[in-house]
C-alpha positions in Angstrom: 181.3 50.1 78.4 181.9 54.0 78.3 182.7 55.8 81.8 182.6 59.1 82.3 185.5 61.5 82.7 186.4 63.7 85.1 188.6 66.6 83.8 191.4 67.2 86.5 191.1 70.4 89.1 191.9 73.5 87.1 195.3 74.9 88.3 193.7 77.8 89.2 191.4 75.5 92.5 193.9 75.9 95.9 194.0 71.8 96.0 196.7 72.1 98.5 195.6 75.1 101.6 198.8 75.9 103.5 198.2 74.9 107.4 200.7 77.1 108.5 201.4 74.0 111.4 205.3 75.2 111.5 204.8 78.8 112.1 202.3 78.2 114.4 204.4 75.6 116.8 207.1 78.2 116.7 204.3 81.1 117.6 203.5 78.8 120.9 207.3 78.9 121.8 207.1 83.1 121.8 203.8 83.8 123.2 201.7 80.8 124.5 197.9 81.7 124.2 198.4 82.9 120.8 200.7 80.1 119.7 197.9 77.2 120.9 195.0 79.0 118.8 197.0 79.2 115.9 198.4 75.7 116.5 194.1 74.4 116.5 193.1 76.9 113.4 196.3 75.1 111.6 195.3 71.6 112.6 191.5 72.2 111.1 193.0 72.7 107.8 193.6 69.3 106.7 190.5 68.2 108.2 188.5 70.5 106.1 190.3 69.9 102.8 189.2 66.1 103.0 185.8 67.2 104.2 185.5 69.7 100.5 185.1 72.3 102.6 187.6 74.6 100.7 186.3 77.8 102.6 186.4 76.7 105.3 190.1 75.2 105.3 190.9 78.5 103.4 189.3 80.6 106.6 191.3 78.4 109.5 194.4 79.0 106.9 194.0 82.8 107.0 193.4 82.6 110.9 196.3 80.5 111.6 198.5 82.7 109.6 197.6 85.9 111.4 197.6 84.2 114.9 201.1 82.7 114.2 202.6 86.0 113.1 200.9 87.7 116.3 202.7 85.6 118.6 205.6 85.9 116.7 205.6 89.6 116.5 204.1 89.8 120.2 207.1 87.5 121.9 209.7 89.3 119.6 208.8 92.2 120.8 208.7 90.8 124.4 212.3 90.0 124.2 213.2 93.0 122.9 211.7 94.7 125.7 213.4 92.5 128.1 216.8 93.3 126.7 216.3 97.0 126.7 215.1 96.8 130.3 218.1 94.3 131.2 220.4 96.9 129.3 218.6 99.5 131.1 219.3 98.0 134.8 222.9 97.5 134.4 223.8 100.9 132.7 222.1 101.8 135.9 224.1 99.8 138.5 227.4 101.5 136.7 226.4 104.6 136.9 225.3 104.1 140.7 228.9 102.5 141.5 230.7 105.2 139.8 
């Protein structure tokens, strides 16, 4: 009649890996490759925390982190650029008028 226990995780295990799925939706509004790899790396996560394979899940994490804040960063700066040029252009056209 005995059973065997099973200690819980230790606090220090990662039972929950951050998928990063938010960041990486917003990533595929700014820059569109970047924002669909990081969009699969953070949909492998979940998979591979109910497989056990904690490195794994842990290694699509990291990437969907750093492919998230690429795009990010990459259509930020895209913008950026854009408005400068924009700004550019029409202090351009005044100056020809004048």
């Amino acid at each position: 009649m005995s059973q065997e226990w099973t200690p819980p995780p230790a606090s220090g295990t990662p039972d929950q890996v951050p998928n990063y799925l938010i960041p990486a939706i917003i990533s595929a509004l700014c820059c569109l490759p970047l924002g669909v790899v990081a969009i699969i790396f953070a949909a492998q996560v979940n998979g591979k925390v109910a497989a056990s394979d904690m490195a794994g899940a842990l290694n699509a994490s990291r990437k969907a982190k750093m492919f998230s804040y690429i795009a990010i960063g990459l259509g930020l700066a895209l913008w950026v650029c854009y408005f400068i040029f924009g700004a550019g252009l029409v202090g351009l056209s005044i100056l020809s008028n004048a």
